[in-house]
C-alpha positions in Angstrom: -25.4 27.5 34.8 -27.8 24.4 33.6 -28.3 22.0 36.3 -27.4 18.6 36.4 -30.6 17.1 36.9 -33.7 17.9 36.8 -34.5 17.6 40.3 -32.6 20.7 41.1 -33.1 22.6 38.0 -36.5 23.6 36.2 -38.7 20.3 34.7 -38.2 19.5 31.6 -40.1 21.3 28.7 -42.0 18.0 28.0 -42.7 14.7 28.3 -40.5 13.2 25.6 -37.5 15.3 27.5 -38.7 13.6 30.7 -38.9 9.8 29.3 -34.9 10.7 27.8 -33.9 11.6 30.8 -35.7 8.7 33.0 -33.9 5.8 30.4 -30.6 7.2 30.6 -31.1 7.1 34.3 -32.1 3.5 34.1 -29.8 2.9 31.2 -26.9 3.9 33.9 -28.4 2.3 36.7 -28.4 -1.2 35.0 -24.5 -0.2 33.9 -23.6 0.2 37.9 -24.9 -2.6 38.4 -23.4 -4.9 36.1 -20.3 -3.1 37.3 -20.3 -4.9 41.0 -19.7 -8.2 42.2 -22.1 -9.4 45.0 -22.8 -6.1 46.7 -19.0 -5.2 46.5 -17.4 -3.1 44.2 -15.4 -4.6 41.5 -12.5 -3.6 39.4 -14.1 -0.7 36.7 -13.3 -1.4 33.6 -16.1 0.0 31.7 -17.3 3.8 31.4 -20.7 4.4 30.5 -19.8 7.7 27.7 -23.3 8.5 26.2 -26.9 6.8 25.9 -29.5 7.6 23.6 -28.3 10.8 22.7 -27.3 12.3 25.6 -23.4 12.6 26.8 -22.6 10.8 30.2 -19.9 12.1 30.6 -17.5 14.9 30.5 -14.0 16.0 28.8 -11.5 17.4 31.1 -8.0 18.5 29.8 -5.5 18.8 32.4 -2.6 21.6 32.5 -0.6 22.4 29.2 -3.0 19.8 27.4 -5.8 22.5 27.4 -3.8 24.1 24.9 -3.8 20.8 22.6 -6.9 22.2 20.7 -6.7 20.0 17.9 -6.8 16.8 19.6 -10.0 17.9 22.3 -11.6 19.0 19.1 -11.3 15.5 17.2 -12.2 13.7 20.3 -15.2 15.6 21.1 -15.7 15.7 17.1 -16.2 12.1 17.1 -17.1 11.0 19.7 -20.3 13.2 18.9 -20.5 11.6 15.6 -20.6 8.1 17.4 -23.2 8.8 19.8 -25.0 11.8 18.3 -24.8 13.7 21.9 -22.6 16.8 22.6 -20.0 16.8 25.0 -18.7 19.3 27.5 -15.3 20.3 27.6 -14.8 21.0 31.7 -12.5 22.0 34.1 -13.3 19.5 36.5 -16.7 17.4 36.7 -18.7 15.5 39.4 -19.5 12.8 36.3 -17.7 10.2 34.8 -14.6 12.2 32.5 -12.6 11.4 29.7 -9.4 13.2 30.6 -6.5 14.2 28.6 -3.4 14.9 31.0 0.4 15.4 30.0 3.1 12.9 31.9 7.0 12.2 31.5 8.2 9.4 28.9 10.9 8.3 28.2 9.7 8.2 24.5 7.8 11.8 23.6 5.1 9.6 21.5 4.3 7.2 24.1 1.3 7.3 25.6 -1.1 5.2 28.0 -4.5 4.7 27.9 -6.6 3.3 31.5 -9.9 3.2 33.1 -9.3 5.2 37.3 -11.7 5.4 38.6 -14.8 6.1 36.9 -12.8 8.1 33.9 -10.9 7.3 31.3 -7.7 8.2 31.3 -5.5 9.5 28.4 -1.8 10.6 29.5 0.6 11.2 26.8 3.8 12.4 26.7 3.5 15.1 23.9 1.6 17.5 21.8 1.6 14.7 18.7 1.2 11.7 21.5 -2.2 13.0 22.8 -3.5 12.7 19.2 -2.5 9.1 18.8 -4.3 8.3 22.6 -7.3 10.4 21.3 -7.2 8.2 17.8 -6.3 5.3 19.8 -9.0 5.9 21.9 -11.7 6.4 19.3 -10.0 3.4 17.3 -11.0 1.4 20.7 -14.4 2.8 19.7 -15.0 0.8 16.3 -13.7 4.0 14.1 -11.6 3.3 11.2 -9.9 5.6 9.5 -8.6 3.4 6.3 -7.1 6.0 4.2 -7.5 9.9 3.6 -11.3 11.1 2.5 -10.1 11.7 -1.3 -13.0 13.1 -3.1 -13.1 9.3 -5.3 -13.6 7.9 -2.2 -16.9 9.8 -1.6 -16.5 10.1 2.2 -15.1 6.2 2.5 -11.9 6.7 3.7 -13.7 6.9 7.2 -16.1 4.4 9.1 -17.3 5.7 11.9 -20.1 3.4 13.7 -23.4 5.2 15.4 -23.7 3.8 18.5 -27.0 4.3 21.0 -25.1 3.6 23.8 -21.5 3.9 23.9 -19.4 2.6 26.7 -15.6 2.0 26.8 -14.5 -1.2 27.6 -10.8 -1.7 28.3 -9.5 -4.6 30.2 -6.1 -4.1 31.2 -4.2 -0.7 30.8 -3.1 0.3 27.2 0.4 1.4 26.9 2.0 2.6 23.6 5.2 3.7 22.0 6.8 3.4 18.3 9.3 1.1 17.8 10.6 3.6 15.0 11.2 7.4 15.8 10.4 8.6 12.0 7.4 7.1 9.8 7.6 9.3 6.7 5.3 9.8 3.7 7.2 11.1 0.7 5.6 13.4 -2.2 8.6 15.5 -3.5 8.4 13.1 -6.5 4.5 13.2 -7.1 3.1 13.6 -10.1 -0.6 14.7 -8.7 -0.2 17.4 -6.0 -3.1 19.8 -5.3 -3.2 21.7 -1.9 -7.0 20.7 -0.8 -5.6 16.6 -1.8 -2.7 17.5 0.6 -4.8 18.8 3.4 -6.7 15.7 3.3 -3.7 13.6 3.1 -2.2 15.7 6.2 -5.3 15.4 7.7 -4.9 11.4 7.9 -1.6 11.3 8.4 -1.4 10.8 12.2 -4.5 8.4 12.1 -2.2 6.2 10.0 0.9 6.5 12.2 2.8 9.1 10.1 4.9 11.9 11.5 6.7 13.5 9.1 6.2 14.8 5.7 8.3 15.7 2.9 8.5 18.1 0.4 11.3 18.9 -2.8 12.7 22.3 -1.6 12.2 23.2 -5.9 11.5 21.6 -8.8 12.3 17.9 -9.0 12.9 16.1 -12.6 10.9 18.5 -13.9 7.7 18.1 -11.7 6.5 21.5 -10.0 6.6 20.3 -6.0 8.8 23.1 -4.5 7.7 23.5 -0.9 7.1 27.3 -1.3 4.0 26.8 -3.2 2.0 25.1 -0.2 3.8 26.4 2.5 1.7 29.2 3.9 -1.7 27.0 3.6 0.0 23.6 4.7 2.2 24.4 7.3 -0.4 25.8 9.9 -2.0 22.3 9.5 1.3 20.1 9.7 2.2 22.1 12.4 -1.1 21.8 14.6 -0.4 17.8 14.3 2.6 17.8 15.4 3.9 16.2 11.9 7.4 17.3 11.0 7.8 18.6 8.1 11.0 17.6 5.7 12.0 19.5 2.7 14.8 19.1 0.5 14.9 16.1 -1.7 17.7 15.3 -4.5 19.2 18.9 -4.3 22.2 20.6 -4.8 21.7 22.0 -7.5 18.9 24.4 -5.9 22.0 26.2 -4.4 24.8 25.6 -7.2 24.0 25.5 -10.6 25.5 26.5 -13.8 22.2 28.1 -14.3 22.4 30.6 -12.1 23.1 34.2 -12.5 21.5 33.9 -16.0 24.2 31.5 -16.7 26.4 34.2 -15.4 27.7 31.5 -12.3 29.7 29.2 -14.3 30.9 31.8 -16.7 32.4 33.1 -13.9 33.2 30.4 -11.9 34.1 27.4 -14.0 36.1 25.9 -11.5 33.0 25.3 -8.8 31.6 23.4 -11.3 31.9 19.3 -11.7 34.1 17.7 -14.8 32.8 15.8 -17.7 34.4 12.5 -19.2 36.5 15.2 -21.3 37.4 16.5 -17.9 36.3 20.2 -18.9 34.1 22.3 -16.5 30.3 21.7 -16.9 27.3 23.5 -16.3 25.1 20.3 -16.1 23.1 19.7 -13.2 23.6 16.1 -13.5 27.5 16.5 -12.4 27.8 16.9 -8.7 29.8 20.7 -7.9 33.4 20.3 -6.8 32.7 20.3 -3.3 36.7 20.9 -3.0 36.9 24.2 -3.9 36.2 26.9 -1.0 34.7 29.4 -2.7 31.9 26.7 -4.2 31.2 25.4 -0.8 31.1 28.8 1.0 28.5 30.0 -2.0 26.5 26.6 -1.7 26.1 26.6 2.2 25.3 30.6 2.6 22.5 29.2 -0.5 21.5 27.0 2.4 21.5 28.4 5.2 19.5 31.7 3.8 16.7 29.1 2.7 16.6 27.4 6.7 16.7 30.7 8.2 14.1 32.6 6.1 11.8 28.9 6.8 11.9 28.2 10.1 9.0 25.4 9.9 11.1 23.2 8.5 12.1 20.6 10.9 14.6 18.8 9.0 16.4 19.5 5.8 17.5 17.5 3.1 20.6 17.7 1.8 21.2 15.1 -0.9 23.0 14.8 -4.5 21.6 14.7 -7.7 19.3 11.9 -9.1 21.6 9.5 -9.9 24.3 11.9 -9.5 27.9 12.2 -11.5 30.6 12.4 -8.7 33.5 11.9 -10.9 33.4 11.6 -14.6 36.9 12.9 -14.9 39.3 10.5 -14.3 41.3 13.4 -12.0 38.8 14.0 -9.7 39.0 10.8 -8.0 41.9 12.5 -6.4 38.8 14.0 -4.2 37.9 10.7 -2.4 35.2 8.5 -3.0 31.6 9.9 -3.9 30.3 9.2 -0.4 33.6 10.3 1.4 32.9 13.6 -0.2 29.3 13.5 0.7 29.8 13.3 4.0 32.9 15.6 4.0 30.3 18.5 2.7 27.5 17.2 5.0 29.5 17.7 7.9 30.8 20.9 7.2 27.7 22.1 6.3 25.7 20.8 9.4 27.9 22.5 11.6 27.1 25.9 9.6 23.4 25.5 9.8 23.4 24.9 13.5 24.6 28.2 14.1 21.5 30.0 12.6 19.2 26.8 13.3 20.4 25.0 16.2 16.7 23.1 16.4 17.1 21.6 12.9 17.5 18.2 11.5 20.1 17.4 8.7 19.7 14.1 6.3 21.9 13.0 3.7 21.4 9.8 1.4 22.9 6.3 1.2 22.1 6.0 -2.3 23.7 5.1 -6.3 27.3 5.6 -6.1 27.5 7.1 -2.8 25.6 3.7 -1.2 28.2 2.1 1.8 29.6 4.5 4.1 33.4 6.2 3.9 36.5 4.6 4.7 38.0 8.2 6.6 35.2 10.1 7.6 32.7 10.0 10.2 29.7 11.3 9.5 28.1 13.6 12.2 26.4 11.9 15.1 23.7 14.1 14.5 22.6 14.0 10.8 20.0 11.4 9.7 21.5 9.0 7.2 18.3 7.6 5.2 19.1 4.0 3.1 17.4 4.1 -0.6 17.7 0.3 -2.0 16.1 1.4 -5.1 16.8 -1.8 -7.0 15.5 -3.9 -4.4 13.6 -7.1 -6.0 10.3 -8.2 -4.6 10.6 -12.1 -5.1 12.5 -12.5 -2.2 12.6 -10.9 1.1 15.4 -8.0 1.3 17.2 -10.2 3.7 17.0 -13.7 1.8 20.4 -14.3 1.3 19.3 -16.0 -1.9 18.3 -12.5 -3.2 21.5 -11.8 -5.1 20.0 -8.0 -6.0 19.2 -7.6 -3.0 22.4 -8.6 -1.1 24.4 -5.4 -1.5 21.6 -2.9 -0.1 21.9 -5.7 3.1 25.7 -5.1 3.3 25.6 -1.4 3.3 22.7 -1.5 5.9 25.4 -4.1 8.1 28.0 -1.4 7.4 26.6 1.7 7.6 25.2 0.0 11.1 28.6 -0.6 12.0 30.2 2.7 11.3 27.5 5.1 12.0 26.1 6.0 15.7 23.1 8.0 15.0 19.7 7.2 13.2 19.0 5.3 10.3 16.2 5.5 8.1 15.0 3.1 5.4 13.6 5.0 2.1 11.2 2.1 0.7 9.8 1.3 -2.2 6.6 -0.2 -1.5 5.0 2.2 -3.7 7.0 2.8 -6.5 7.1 5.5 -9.7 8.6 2.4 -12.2 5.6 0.3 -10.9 3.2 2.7 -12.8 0.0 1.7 -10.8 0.4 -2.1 -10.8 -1.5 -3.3 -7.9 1.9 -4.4 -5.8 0.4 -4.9 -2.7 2.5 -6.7 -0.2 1.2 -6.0 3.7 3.0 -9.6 4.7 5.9 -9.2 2.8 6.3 -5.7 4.4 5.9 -7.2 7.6 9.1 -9.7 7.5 11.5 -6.4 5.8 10.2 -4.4 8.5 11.1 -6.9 11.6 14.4 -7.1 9.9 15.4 -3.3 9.9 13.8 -2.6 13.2 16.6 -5.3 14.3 19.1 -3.6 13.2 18.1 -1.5 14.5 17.0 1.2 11.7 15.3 4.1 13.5 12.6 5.0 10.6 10.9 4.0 7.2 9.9 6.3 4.4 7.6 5.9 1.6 6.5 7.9 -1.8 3.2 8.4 -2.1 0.7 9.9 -4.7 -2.9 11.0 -4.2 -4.7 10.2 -7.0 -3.9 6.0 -6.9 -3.9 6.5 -3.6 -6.6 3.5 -3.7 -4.4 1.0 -5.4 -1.8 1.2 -2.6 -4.1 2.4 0.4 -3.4 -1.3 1.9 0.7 -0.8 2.1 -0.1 3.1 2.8 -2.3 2.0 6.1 0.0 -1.2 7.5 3.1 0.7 7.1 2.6 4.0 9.3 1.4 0.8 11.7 4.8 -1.4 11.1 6.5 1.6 11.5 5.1 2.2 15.4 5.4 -1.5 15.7 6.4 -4.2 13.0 5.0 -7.1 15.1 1.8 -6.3 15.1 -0.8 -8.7 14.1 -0.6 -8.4 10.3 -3.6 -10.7 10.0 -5.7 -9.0 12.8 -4.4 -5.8 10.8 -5.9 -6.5 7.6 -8.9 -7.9 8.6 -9.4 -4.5 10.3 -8.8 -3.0 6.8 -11.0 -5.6 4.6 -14.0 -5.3 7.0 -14.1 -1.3 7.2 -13.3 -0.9 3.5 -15.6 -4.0 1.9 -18.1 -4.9 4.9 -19.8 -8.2 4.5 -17.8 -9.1 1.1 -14.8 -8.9 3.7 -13.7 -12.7 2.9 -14.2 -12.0 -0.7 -11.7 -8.7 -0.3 -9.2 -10.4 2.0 -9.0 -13.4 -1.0 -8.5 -10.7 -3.4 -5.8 -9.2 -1.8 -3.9 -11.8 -1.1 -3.8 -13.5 -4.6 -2.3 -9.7 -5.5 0.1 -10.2 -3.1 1.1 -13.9 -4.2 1.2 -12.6 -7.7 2.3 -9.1 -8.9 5.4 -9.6 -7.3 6.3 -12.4 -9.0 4.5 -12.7 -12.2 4.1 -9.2 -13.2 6.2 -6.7 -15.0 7.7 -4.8 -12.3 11.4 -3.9 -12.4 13.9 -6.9 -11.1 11.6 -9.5 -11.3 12.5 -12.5 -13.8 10.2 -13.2 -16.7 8.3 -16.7 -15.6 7.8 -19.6 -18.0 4.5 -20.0 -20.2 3.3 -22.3 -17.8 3.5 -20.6 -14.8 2.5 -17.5 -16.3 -0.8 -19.6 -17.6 -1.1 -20.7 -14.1 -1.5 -17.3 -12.2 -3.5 -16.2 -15.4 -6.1 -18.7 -14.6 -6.1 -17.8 -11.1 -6.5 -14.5 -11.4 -9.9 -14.8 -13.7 -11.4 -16.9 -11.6 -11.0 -14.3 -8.8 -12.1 -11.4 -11.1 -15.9 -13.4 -11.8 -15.8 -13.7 -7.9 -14.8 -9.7 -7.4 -17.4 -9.3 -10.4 -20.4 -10.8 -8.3 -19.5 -9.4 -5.0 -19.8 -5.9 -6.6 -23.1 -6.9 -8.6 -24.3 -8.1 -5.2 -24.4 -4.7 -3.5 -25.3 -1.9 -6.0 -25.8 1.2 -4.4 -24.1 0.3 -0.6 -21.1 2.6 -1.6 -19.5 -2.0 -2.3 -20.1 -1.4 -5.4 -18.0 1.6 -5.6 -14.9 -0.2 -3.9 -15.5 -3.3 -5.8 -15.3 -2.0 -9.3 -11.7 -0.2 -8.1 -10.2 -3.3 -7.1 -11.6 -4.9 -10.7 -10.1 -2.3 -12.2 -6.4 -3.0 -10.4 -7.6 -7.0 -11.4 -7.9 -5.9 -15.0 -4.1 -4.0 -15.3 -3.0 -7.3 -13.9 -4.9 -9.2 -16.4 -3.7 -7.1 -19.0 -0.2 -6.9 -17.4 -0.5 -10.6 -17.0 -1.6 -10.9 -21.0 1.7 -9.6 -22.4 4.2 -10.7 -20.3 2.2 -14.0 -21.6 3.0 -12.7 -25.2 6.7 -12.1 -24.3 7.7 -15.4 -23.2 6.1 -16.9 -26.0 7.7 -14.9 -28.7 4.7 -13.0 -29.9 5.3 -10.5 -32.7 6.6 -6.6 -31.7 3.6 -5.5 -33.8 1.3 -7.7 -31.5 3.2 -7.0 -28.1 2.3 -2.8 -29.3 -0.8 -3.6 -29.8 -2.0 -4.7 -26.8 0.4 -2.3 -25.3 -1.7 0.6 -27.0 -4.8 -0.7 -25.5 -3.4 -1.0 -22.0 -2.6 2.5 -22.0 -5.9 3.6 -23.3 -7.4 2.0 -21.0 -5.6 3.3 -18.0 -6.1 6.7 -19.9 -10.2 6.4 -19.7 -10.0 5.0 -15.7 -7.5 7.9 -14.6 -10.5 9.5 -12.2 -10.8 6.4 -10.1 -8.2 6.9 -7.6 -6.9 3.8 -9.1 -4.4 4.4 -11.8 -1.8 7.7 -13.1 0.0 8.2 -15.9 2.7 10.9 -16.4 0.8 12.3 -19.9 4.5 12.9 -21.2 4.9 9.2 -23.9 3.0 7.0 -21.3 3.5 5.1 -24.6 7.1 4.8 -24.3 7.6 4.2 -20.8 5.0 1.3 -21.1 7.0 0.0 -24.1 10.4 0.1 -21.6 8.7 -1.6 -19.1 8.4 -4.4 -21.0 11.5 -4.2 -22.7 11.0 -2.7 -26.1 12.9 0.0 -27.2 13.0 0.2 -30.8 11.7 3.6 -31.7 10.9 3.3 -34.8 7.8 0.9 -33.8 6.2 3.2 -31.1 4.1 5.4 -33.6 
């Protein structure tokens, strides 16, 4: 065994060896000593952790933490990265320790953080919570970890400071629990999945907050995101997180389908099958199944329940309708109830069916379309997660302002479903949106002020979709949500400024300006969905704005070439220039500019986003981008999109 010190072990090999060792010696003696008061021992609140090099203390993991691999290997991981010294991983030590013990919350993601002694203390009250303490910890630190290390980013998505000698300063005992039991990131809609993206974004995921990830169980509008293409290489590193993994998405017809069989199913069967508006059986997946016949609810659940069973990392399971769903195009089968009586008739039944095969699984339906406020004569299950989607929500106001007429009716059902429902509620958001395609909506404050108002509710978790590869357009919603989700009253400023100084260093004030004209000015001057068209004027207004901020954005960048600024500076010019653009034609619009113009500069936004799609920065579906651009600003006539 080495010794401890070099007066009871060999001397060291040479002189350099023996000056290292003499100014860590002093470098600790001058640390006791600041540490006292008058000859008499004060209150410790500072651990000496490495000098020049050279670790000064040890890890010690305590009973069933030893077994939490993953989080002693990040700590030790960076905290070697920090101070370029090795620690030990010990049993017990005679040194100052950084240990990792297990206690009893009340909450199994709380966690506390505290100086005994002369160790730090990390107790935590789960697998999952002694990786928060650990990030916490390291957080404490000055690391940063702003977003996951997508290859665009070129290793950026991290800070991580080098420190000669690093000591923990904590001045009052850190104790920590979410205010929201589910913070969710959602790709079952993305466009841009790749497994080695995914393990990067998993790998980030409880450095942001997150604790669950979801998955489409199959193929969802047409996009290939079935879980059972990543399972086998994701799963082992969802589950060594401790993130839950969700999979389902808009799904009944992965278990019904006219489809099935070779078609065979509904040949067969046409009574299991929904009505069209001629009231005859149909085969489209569009049309919800008739969830009153036996034999069709029998075939669908067995469907289910062989997909739970034959998966058992799934920890909860989706069960929602169709995208936009029919219930009831035939007039007769409103004879069955209400959409969202008959939703939760069939959740019900099928919840209790699935907890006989998987009694440790989670069940989640949908507030959502036609099936939004909750039913008059059924209750749904204490037990299954009800998730809220107000997918027409408008940005101009706050989703509470009673002055937000579109917003009003996702606020009722909230109130209601509140009223009638017992167990936990989850908010699906939209602060990254698919209809937004990449406009730089970036809203941390407004987030905030929604999020204080469904954690009073009280609303129990917050979704949101996500896509890798404009990951860097959003990454500012992406990082303050998982945080608002753990707790919505944190210091949104304080927040921020975290983000802006890791992300654009010195040009920090230049950054934080930037941001928060996008803020001020997408939302309400640009082209996303349920936001009015402004006047000339005001549109003139946040044009002007706007360029004077881009010649500022333009010589921060030109200021730093080569300091990896440069790099983070032309993306956010980039998101300045689709508002610019973005800006340009709704400009056009309100003035009553020609089609042929409007197309025209249409055309060139689209090329452009088409030439920047490696940036992190933008996506387009590659499917009559075109078009959809042409919708989005309200011009359908066909005939002109050549």
């Amino acid at each position: 065994m080495p010794s401890r010190c070099w007066k009871y072990g060999p001397p060291p090999n040479n002189m350099k060896d023996h000056l290292t060792n003499i100014s860590a010696g002093l470098v600790l003696l001058a640390f006791l000593l600041l540490s006292t008061n008058k000859g008499h021992a004060a209150e410790v609140n500072r651990v000496l952790l490495a000098s020049k090099g050279k670790a000064m203390a040890d890890i010690i993991a305590e009973g069933s933490v030893k077994n939490q691999l993953y989080a002693i290997s990040e700590l030790n991981k960076y905290l070697s990265k920090i101070s370029k010294a090795k620690f030990d991983l010990k049993d017990k030590s005679d040194r100052p320790s950084i240990r990792l013990v297990s206690r009893n919350f009340s909450n199994p993601e709380a966690y506390d953080i505290e100086i005994k002694g002369k160790d730090v203390v990390l107790a935590a009250g789960s697998d999952r919570a002694t990786l928060y303490a650990v990030y916490d910890f390291l957080e404490r630190l000055g690391c940063h970890w702003i977003a996951p290390n997508f290859e665009y980013y070129e290793h950026s998505g991290e800070v991580i400071p080098v420190k000669n000698n690093l000591v923990f300063t904590l001045n009052h005992k850190v104790s920590e629990s979410p205010d929201m039991e589910y913070r969710k990131l959602d790709v079952a809609g993305s466009r841009t999945l790749a497994t080695e993206k995914l393990k990067k974004l998993i790998e980030w995921m409880p450095k942001g907050r997150y604790n669950t990830l979801r998955f489409a169980m199959d193929r969802e509008n047409g996009k290939p995101v079935k879980w059972d293409k990543y399972r086998l290489e994701l799963t082992p590193e969802l589950k060594k997180r401790g993130i839950l993994i969700e999979v389902g998405g808009h799904g009944y017809q992965h278990f019904l389908s006219g489809k099935m069989e070779s078609g065979e199913l509904f040949k067969n069967h046409p009574d299991w099958f929904g009505k069209d508006s001629t009231c005859k059986p149909s085969p489209s997946d569009r049309l919800v199944f008739n969830t009153e016949n036996p034999q069709a609810v029998k075939y669908f659940t067995e469907k289910i329940i062989q997909v739970v069973k034959n998966r058992p990392e799934i920890d909860i399971f989706d069960l929602w309708p169709p995208d936009v769903g029919h219930w009831q195009d035939c007039p007769d089968q409103a004879k069955f109830g209400t959409p969202q009586e008959r939703q939760v008739r069939l959740a019900n039944h099928v919840y209790q069916e699935i907890k006989k095969v998987r009694p440790d699984i989670r069940m989640e339906i949908i507030a959502y379309s036609n099936a939004l406020f909750p039913p008059e004569k059924t209750t749904l299950h204490k037990d299954i997660l009800l998730e809220i989607c107000p997918i027409n929500q408008s940005f101009e106001k706050q989703i509470d302002d009673p002055s937000a007429s579109t917003n009003a009716e996702y606020i009722r059902a909230i109130k209601e479903w509140r009223d009638a429902f017992s167990g936990n509620i989850t908010l699906y958001s939209y602060y990254r949106k698919q209809a937004w395609r990449s406009a730089p909506v970036v809203i941390p404050f407004y987030m905030q002020k929604d999020m204080q108002y469904f954690a009073s509710v009280p609303m129990q978790g917050i979704a949101c979709y996500a896509e890798t590869n404009d990951w860097f357009t959003y990454e500012l919603n992406h990082f303050a949500l998982g945080r608002l989700g753990w707790n919505p009253d944190i210091n949104i400023d304080s927040l921020s400024s975290e983000f802006f100084s890791a992300r654009y260093g010195k040009e920090q004030a230049v950054a934080a300006d930037s941001y928060q004209l996008l803020e001020e000015t997408v939302r309400l001057y640009g082209s996303i969905p349920f936001t009015s068209l402004k006047t000339k004027e005001e549109i003139k207004e946040a044009q002007e704005k706007v360029g004077r901020q881009i010649i500022a954005i333009k010589r921060s960048r030109d200021n730093n070439p080569g300091k990896g600024l440069d790099g983070n500076f032309s993306r956010l010019l980039l998101m300045y220039d689709y508002l610019d653009r973005d800006l340009e034609i709704q400009y056009a619009r309100v003035s009553g500019a020609s089609r042929e113009k409007i197309y025209k500069q249409i055309k060139e936004f689209v090329s452009f986003m088409q030439s920047n799609l490696d940036k992190g920065v933008f996506i387009l579906t590659g499917s009559d981008d075109f078009g959809r651009f042409t919708k989005k600003y309200g011009l359908t006539n066909q005939s002109l999109l050549d």
